[in-house]
N, C-alpha and C positions, 0 to 999 in steps of 0.2 A: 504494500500500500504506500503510495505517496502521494504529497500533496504539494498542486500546483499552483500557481501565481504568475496573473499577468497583470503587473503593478504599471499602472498605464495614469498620467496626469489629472485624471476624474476620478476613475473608480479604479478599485482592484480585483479581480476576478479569480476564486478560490474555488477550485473541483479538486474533490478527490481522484483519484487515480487506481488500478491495479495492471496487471500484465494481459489484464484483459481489454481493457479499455477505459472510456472517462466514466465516472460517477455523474453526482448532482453538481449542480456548480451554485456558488455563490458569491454578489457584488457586495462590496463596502465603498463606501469615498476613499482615493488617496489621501490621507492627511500625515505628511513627514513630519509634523511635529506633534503627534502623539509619538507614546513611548513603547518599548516592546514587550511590557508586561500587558499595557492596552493591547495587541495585536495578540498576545497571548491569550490575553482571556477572552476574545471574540473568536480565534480557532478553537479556544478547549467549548466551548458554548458551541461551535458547527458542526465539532467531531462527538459530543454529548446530542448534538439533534440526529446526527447520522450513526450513534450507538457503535463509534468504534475508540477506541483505547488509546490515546497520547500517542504510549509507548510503542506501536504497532507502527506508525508510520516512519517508514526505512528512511524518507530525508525530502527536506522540500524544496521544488525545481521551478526557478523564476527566471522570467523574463520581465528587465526593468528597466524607465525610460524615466524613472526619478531616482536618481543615485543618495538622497539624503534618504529614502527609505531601505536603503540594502542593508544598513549595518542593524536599522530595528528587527528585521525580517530576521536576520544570523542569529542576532543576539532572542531574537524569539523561539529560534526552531531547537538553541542550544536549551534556553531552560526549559521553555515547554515541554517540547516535544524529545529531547535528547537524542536528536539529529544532526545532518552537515544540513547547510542550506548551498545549492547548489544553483550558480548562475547560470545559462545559458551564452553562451557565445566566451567564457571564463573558464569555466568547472566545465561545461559539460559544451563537446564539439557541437556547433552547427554545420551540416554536412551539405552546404552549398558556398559557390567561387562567389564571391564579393570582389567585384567590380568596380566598387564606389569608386570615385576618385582620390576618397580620405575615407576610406572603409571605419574610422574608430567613428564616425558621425552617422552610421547609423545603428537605429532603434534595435535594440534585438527582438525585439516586437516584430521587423518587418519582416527581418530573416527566418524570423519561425517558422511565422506564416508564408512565406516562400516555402521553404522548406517542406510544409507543410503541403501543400498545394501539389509540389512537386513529384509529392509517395502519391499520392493522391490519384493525377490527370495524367493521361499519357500524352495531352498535346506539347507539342512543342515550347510553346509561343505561351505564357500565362500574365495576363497580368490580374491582381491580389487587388481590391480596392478596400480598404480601411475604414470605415464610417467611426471613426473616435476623438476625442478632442480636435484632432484636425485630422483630415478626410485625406488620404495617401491611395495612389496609385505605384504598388511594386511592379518592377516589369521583371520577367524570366524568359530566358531564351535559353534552350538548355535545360544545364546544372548550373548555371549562373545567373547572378543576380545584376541587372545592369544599370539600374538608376530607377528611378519614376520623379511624380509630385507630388507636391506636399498645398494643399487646397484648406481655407478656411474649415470649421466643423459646423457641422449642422447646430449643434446647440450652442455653441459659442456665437455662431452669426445667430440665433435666435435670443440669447442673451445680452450680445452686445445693442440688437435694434431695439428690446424692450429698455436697456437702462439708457442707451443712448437719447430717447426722444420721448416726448413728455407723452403721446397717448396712444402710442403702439405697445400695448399687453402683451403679456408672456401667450404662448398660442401654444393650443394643443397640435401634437403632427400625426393625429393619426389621419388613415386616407379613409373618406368617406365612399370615395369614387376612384376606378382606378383611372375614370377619362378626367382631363384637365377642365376645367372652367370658371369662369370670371366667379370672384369670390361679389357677394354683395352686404358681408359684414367686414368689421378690419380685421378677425378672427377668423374669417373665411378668408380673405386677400390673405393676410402672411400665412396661412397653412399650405391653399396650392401654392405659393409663392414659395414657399420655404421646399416643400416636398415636390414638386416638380419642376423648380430649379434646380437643385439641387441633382435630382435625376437626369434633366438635360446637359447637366453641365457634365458630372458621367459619362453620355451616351457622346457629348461631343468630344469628351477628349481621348476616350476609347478611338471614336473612328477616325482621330485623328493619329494615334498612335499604332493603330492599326497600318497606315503608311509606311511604317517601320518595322510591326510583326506581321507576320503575312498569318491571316483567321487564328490569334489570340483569343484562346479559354479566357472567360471571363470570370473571376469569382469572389463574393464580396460578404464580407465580416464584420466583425464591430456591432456594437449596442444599437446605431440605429440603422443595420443591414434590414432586417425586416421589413423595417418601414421606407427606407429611398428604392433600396434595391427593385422591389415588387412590380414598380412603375417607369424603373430605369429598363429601354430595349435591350440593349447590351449586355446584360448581365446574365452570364450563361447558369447559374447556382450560386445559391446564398448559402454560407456556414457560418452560421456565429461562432463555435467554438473552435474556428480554424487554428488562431494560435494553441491556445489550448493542446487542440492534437497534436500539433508540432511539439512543443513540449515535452510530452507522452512521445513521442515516435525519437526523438532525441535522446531524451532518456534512456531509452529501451535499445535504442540502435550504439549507443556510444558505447 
Protein backbone atom coordinates (compact mmCIF):
# COMPACT_ATOMS: atom_id res chain seq x y z
CA UNK A 1 0.00 0.00 0.00
CA UNK A 2 1.13 3.48 -0.70
CA UNK A 3 0.05 6.79 -0.67
CA UNK A 4 0.10 9.28 -3.35
CA UNK A 5 0.26 13.12 -3.64
CA UNK A 6 0.00 15.51 -6.27
CA UNK A 7 0.75 18.61 -4.21
CA UNK A 8 -0.35 21.05 -7.00
CA UNK A 9 -0.62 25.24 -6.19
CA UNK A 10 -4.63 24.96 -5.13
CA UNK A 11 -5.38 21.67 -3.92
CA UNK A 12 -3.48 18.51 -3.04
CA UNK A 13 -4.74 15.29 -4.30
CA UNK A 14 -4.33 12.07 -1.85
CA UNK A 15 -5.30 8.32 -3.25
CA UNK A 16 -4.30 5.42 -1.86
CA UNK A 17 -2.48 3.02 -3.81
CA UNK A 18 -1.65 -0.95 -4.14
CA UNK A 19 0.02 -3.08 -6.82
CA UNK A 20 -3.17 -3.29 -8.19
CA UNK A 21 -4.03 -0.04 -8.84
CA UNK A 22 -5.58 3.57 -7.49
CA UNK A 23 -7.98 3.44 -4.58
CA UNK A 24 -10.39 6.41 -3.56
CA UNK A 25 -8.69 9.69 -3.99
CA UNK A 26 -8.99 12.75 -1.88
CA UNK A 27 -8.48 16.92 -2.31
CA UNK A 28 -7.27 19.31 0.59
CA UNK A 29 -6.14 23.00 -0.30
CA UNK A 30 -2.31 23.44 -0.66
CA UNK A 31 -1.50 25.53 2.27
CA UNK A 32 2.66 25.43 2.94
CA UNK A 33 2.28 27.18 5.82
CA UNK A 34 0.50 24.65 7.97
CA UNK A 35 2.64 22.26 9.75
CA UNK A 36 3.36 18.47 9.34
CA UNK A 37 1.62 17.33 12.38
CA UNK A 38 -1.57 19.29 10.48
CA UNK A 39 -0.86 17.13 7.39
CA UNK A 40 -0.40 14.31 9.68
CA UNK A 41 -3.51 14.37 11.33
CA UNK A 42 -5.72 14.99 8.18
CA UNK A 43 -3.93 11.50 6.51
CA UNK A 44 -4.35 9.56 9.87
CA UNK A 45 -8.23 10.89 9.64
CA UNK A 46 -8.36 9.49 5.51
CA UNK A 47 -6.54 6.38 6.30
CA UNK A 48 -9.05 5.96 9.62
CA UNK A 49 -12.20 6.67 6.89
CA UNK A 50 -10.54 4.11 4.48
CA UNK A 51 -9.92 1.50 7.74
CA UNK A 52 -6.26 0.96 6.91
CA UNK A 53 -3.25 1.01 9.45
CA UNK A 54 -0.54 4.00 9.42
CA UNK A 55 1.88 1.56 9.74
CA UNK A 56 0.81 -0.46 6.59
CA UNK A 57 1.71 2.18 4.05
CA UNK A 58 5.21 1.15 2.57
CA UNK A 59 6.10 5.11 1.65
CA UNK A 60 4.50 8.16 0.04
CA UNK A 61 5.14 9.17 -3.71
CA UNK A 62 4.67 12.89 -4.71
CA UNK A 63 4.77 14.86 -7.35
CA UNK A 64 5.33 18.63 -6.22
CA UNK A 65 5.14 22.01 -7.92
CA UNK A 66 5.25 23.90 -4.23
CA UNK A 67 8.77 23.18 -2.89
CA UNK A 68 7.94 24.99 0.68
CA UNK A 69 5.57 21.91 1.12
CA UNK A 70 8.10 18.96 0.51
CA UNK A 71 9.89 19.07 3.74
CA UNK A 72 6.02 19.00 5.78
CA UNK A 73 5.17 16.06 3.60
CA UNK A 74 8.81 14.08 4.60
CA UNK A 75 8.66 15.27 7.83
CA UNK A 76 4.93 13.85 7.97
CA UNK A 77 5.39 10.42 6.35
CA UNK A 78 8.44 10.01 8.84
CA UNK A 79 6.36 10.56 12.08
CA UNK A 80 3.02 9.45 10.97
CA UNK A 81 3.28 7.00 8.99
CA UNK A 82 7.00 5.71 9.59
CA UNK A 83 7.90 5.96 6.00
CA UNK A 84 10.42 7.48 3.03
CA UNK A 85 8.42 10.06 1.22
CA UNK A 86 9.55 9.69 -2.16
CA UNK A 87 9.68 12.49 -4.93
CA UNK A 88 9.07 11.98 -8.32
CA UNK A 89 11.57 13.05 -10.86
CA UNK A 90 14.32 13.00 -7.27
CA UNK A 91 13.72 9.52 -5.54
CA UNK A 92 11.91 7.94 -7.93
CA UNK A 93 12.89 7.81 -12.09
CA UNK A 94 10.60 9.58 -14.47
CA UNK A 95 10.96 7.33 -17.43
CA UNK A 96 10.58 9.99 -20.34
CA UNK A 97 13.47 12.22 -22.58
CA UNK A 98 12.88 15.94 -21.38
CA UNK A 99 13.53 18.07 -23.87
CA UNK A 100 12.87 21.37 -22.08
CA UNK A 101 15.34 23.75 -22.99
CA UNK A 102 16.10 24.06 -18.82
CA UNK A 103 14.59 20.77 -18.13
CA UNK A 104 14.81 21.62 -13.94
CA UNK A 105 11.63 24.23 -14.88
CA UNK A 106 9.45 21.94 -15.39
CA UNK A 107 6.57 20.65 -13.02
CA UNK A 108 6.94 17.10 -12.25
CA UNK A 109 3.37 17.20 -12.51
CA UNK A 110 3.70 17.50 -16.38
CA UNK A 111 6.07 14.76 -16.69
CA UNK A 112 3.94 12.38 -14.95
CA UNK A 113 1.38 12.84 -16.66
CA UNK A 114 3.30 12.43 -19.96
CA UNK A 115 4.59 9.60 -18.63
CA UNK A 116 1.43 8.66 -17.83
CA UNK A 117 -0.22 9.12 -21.05
CA UNK A 118 2.55 7.55 -22.66
CA UNK A 119 1.90 3.58 -20.86
CA UNK A 120 -1.29 4.47 -21.60
CA UNK A 121 -2.00 5.49 -25.89
CA UNK A 122 -0.08 4.00 -28.44
CA UNK A 123 -0.35 7.04 -30.76
CA UNK A 124 2.52 8.75 -31.56
CA UNK A 125 1.89 12.29 -31.27
CA UNK A 126 0.09 13.05 -27.46
CA UNK A 127 -0.58 16.17 -26.32
CA UNK A 128 -1.78 16.11 -22.03
CA UNK A 129 -4.00 19.28 -21.59
CA UNK A 130 -3.99 20.30 -17.78
CA UNK A 131 -7.02 22.08 -16.54
CA UNK A 132 -5.33 23.25 -12.83
CA UNK A 133 -4.35 26.47 -11.48
CA UNK A 134 -3.00 27.24 -14.81
CA UNK A 135 -4.32 25.20 -17.84
CA UNK A 136 -0.92 23.59 -19.76
CA UNK A 137 -0.68 21.81 -22.92
CA UNK A 138 2.34 18.91 -22.62
CA UNK A 139 3.21 17.89 -26.13
CA UNK A 140 4.92 14.08 -26.73
CA UNK A 141 6.25 12.85 -29.65
CA UNK A 142 7.78 9.69 -28.93
CA UNK A 143 9.26 8.97 -25.43
CA UNK A 144 10.00 12.54 -25.28
CA UNK A 145 8.60 15.32 -23.97
CA UNK A 146 9.02 18.41 -26.07
CA UNK A 147 7.71 21.64 -24.76
CA UNK A 148 3.86 22.84 -24.65
CA UNK A 149 1.97 26.02 -22.95
CA UNK A 150 1.21 27.36 -20.08
CA UNK A 151 -2.54 29.24 -20.58
CA UNK A 152 -4.35 31.22 -17.78
CA UNK A 153 -6.64 28.61 -15.21
CA UNK A 154 -10.05 28.47 -15.41
CA UNK A 155 -10.75 29.51 -11.82
CA UNK A 156 -8.14 31.89 -11.48
CA UNK A 157 -9.55 34.00 -14.62
CA UNK A 158 -12.89 33.35 -12.99
CA UNK A 159 -11.44 34.80 -9.69
CA UNK A 160 -9.58 37.26 -10.95
CA UNK A 161 -12.80 38.82 -13.03
CA UNK A 162 -15.17 38.47 -9.92
CA UNK A 163 -12.55 40.43 -7.60
CA UNK A 164 -11.26 42.54 -10.27
CA UNK A 165 -14.67 44.49 -11.18
CA UNK A 166 -17.24 45.77 -8.90
CA UNK A 167 -20.42 43.57 -10.37
CA UNK A 168 -19.33 40.55 -12.04
CA UNK A 169 -20.02 37.47 -9.28
CA UNK A 170 -18.21 34.48 -8.61
CA UNK A 171 -20.36 32.07 -11.41
CA UNK A 172 -21.16 28.73 -11.24
CA UNK A 173 -19.30 26.54 -14.47
CA UNK A 174 -21.26 23.91 -14.79
CA UNK A 175 -22.75 23.35 -18.44
CA UNK A 176 -26.21 23.57 -18.62
CA UNK A 177 -26.20 22.90 -22.50
CA UNK A 178 -23.46 21.39 -24.32
CA UNK A 179 -24.51 23.87 -27.52
CA UNK A 180 -23.18 27.42 -26.94
CA UNK A 181 -25.55 30.41 -26.56
CA UNK A 182 -25.86 34.01 -25.63
CA UNK A 183 -26.08 34.18 -21.91
CA UNK A 184 -29.16 36.65 -20.82
CA UNK A 185 -28.16 36.95 -17.16
CA UNK A 186 -24.38 38.04 -16.04
CA UNK A 187 -24.29 34.46 -14.43
CA UNK A 188 -25.21 33.20 -17.64
CA UNK A 189 -22.78 35.56 -19.86
CA UNK A 190 -19.55 34.42 -17.66
CA UNK A 191 -20.54 30.75 -17.57
CA UNK A 192 -20.76 30.17 -21.43
CA UNK A 193 -18.07 32.66 -21.43
CA UNK A 194 -15.82 31.04 -19.19
CA UNK A 195 -16.76 27.22 -20.32
CA UNK A 196 -16.78 27.72 -23.99
CA UNK A 197 -13.98 29.95 -24.16
CA UNK A 198 -12.04 28.26 -22.58
CA UNK A 199 -12.89 25.01 -24.73
CA UNK A 200 -12.37 27.06 -27.83
CA UNK A 201 -9.27 28.28 -26.88
CA UNK A 202 -8.22 24.35 -26.43
CA UNK A 203 -9.70 23.28 -29.75
CA UNK A 204 -7.61 26.36 -31.34
CA UNK A 205 -4.60 25.72 -30.04
CA UNK A 206 -4.64 21.91 -30.56
CA UNK A 207 -5.23 22.44 -34.32
CA UNK A 208 -2.88 24.73 -34.30
CA UNK A 209 -0.21 22.58 -32.84
CA UNK A 210 -1.49 19.80 -34.72
CA UNK A 211 0.68 21.69 -37.73
CA UNK A 212 3.45 20.21 -35.82
CA UNK A 213 2.09 16.76 -34.68
CA UNK A 214 0.63 15.15 -37.44
CA UNK A 215 -3.26 13.44 -35.71
CA UNK A 216 -2.08 14.18 -31.92
CA UNK A 217 -4.16 11.96 -29.18
CA UNK A 218 -5.63 14.28 -27.21
CA UNK A 219 -6.15 13.81 -23.46
CA UNK A 220 -7.17 16.13 -20.71
CA UNK A 221 -6.95 16.06 -16.65
CA UNK A 222 -7.10 18.33 -13.83
CA UNK A 223 -10.05 19.38 -11.56
CA UNK A 224 -11.89 21.03 -14.15
CA UNK A 225 -11.22 18.40 -17.13
CA UNK A 226 -14.86 17.27 -16.76
CA UNK A 227 -16.40 20.23 -17.05
CA UNK A 228 -14.03 22.37 -20.22
CA UNK A 229 -13.15 19.19 -21.71
CA UNK A 230 -16.98 17.65 -22.48
CA UNK A 231 -17.45 20.72 -25.00
CA UNK A 232 -13.82 21.17 -26.20
CA UNK A 233 -13.87 19.04 -30.04
CA UNK A 234 -10.49 18.02 -29.77
CA UNK A 235 -10.22 16.21 -26.81
CA UNK A 236 -9.90 12.80 -27.69
CA UNK A 237 -10.46 11.23 -23.58
CA UNK A 238 -10.77 12.93 -20.30
CA UNK A 239 -8.69 11.31 -17.18
CA UNK A 240 -8.75 13.03 -14.17
CA UNK A 241 -6.41 10.82 -12.36
CA UNK A 242 -3.95 10.81 -15.05
CA UNK A 243 -1.04 12.14 -12.80
CA UNK A 244 -2.05 10.07 -10.23
CA UNK A 245 -1.55 6.99 -12.60
CA UNK A 246 1.64 8.16 -13.52
CA UNK A 247 2.70 8.17 -10.17
CA UNK A 248 1.44 4.49 -9.59
CA UNK A 249 3.00 3.37 -12.96
CA UNK A 250 6.50 5.11 -11.70
CA UNK A 251 6.55 3.66 -8.64
CA UNK A 252 5.82 0.37 -9.66
CA UNK A 253 8.19 0.55 -12.92
CA UNK A 254 11.35 2.19 -11.07
Amino acid sequence: MILLFDAGNTNTKICLANDEGLGESYTLPTRPANTADDWGLKIESILRREDVDPHSIEACVISSVVPPLDPLIKGMARRFLDCDALFAGRDITIDIENRYARPEQTGADILVGCLSARLTYDAKNLIVVDFGTATTLACVQGNAFMGGLICPGVLSSTSALAGGTAKLPQVDLAIASPELTWGQTTEECLNQGLVFGFACMIDGLVDRLAGRMEDPFVVATGGLAQTIAQVAETIDEIRPDLVMEGLWMAYYND
